[in-house]
C-alpha positions, 0 to 999 in steps of 0.5 A, spaced: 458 542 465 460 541 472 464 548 471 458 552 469 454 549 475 459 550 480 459 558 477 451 558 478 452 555 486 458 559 488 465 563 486 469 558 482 475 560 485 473 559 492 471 553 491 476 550 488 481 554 492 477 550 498 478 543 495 485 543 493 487 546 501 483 540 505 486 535 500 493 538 502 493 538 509 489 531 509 494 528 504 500 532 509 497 528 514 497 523 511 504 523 509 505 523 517 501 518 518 504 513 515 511 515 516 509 514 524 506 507 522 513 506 519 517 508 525 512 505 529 513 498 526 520 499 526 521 501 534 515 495 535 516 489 531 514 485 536 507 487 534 508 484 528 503 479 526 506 474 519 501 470 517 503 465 510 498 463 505 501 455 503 498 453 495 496 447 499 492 450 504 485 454 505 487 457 512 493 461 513 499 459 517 501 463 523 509 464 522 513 463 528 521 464 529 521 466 521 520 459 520 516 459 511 512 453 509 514 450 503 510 452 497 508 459 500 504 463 496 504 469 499 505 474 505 502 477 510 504 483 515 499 486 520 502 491 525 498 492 530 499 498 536 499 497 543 493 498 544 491 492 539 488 496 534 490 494 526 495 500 524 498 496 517 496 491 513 501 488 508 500 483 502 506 480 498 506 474 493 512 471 492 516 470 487 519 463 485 524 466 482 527 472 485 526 476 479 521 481 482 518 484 488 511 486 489 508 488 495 500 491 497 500 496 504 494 498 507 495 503 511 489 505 517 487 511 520 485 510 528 477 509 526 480 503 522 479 507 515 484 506 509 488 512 508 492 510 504 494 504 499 501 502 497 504 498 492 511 497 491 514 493 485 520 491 483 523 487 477 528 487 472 527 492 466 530 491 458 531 499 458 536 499 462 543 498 461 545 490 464 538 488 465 538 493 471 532 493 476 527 499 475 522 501 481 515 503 482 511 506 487 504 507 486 501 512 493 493 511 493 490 516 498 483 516 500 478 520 504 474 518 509 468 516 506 472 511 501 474 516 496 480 516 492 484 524 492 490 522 490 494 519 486 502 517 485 505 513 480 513 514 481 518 509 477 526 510 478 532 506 478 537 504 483 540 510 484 532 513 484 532 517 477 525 518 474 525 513 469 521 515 462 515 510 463 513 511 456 519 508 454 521 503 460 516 499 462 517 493 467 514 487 467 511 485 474 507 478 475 502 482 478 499 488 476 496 491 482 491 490 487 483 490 490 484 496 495 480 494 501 475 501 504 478 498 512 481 493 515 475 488 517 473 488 509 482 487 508 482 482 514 476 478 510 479 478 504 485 475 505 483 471 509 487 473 516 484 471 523 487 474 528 484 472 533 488 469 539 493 473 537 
């Protein structure tokens, strides 16, 4: 149906042709973009907001000199650029036991616009030798209007060997996360007030 209406419009190939060139050159761009905002958070981790989110508490505690509350819940990083505009934002649960590791990245553009959403995991796997540990990284990219171009969903183990996902799976306390369209909507829903900050 969309192929026969597009044929009608335009030259199918053209328009497809068009289409998959911007998302490339906008997920390339946005490859760079974030591996920028790595480096940068790398180079300036005095910039570096960590916030914890305590089971007893509504109001996220600032943390100072990595000192934790006890009873933390979760985790928050906001990265902001000298200018004091949010770059990052990343949200980790905790795990009581240390059998697995999630973590939630948003990644902004300079208009404060998700580009894109991370979610790195990692757990224990029964389908490999030893109760090894198996890694995943799910990539969300978006455009601007929120839209979702791409996505990756890559699960290796500790040497980075693709895993056969429809024999390995991995089981994770938590199985994903809202994607949030900017940082304010993000801020709001996590609850981070910065400022003073």
């Amino acid at each position: 149906m969309l192929v026969a209406i597009m044929s009608a419009c335009s030259n199918p190939k053209q328009s497809s042709a068009g289409k998959t060139n911007k998302s490339v050159v906008s997920i390339s761009a946005s490859k760079r973009k974030r591996n920028n905002i790595e480096t940068y958070s790398l180079q300036h981790k005095n910039n570096m907001l960590v916030f914890a989110k305590v089971s007893d508490k509504k109001a996220l505690v600032k943390i100072e000199n990595d000192e934790w509350p006890d009873e933390t819940v979760y985790a928050y990083n906001v990265l902001k650029d000298d200018a004091g505009k949010i770059m990052m934002i990343d949200a980790s649960p905790v795990s009581e036991s240390g059998d697995w590791d999630v973590s939630h990245t948003h990644y902004f553009d300079d208009n404060g616009n998700t580009f894109l959403f991370e979610r790195k995991a990692n757990a224990f796997s029964d389908c490999l030798i030893n109760d090894s540990v198996a890694y995943q990284t799910v990539k969300k990219y978006y455009t601007t209007p929120f839209r979702l171009i791409k996505q990756q969903d890559i699960l290796v183990n500790k040497d980075g060997k693709t895993l056969d996902k429809s024999k390995c799976t991995v089981d994770f306390a938590i199985e994903d996360a809202i994607v949030y369209p900017d940082v304010n909507t993000c801020l709001k829903a996590y609850g981070i007030n910065i400022r003073g900050y």
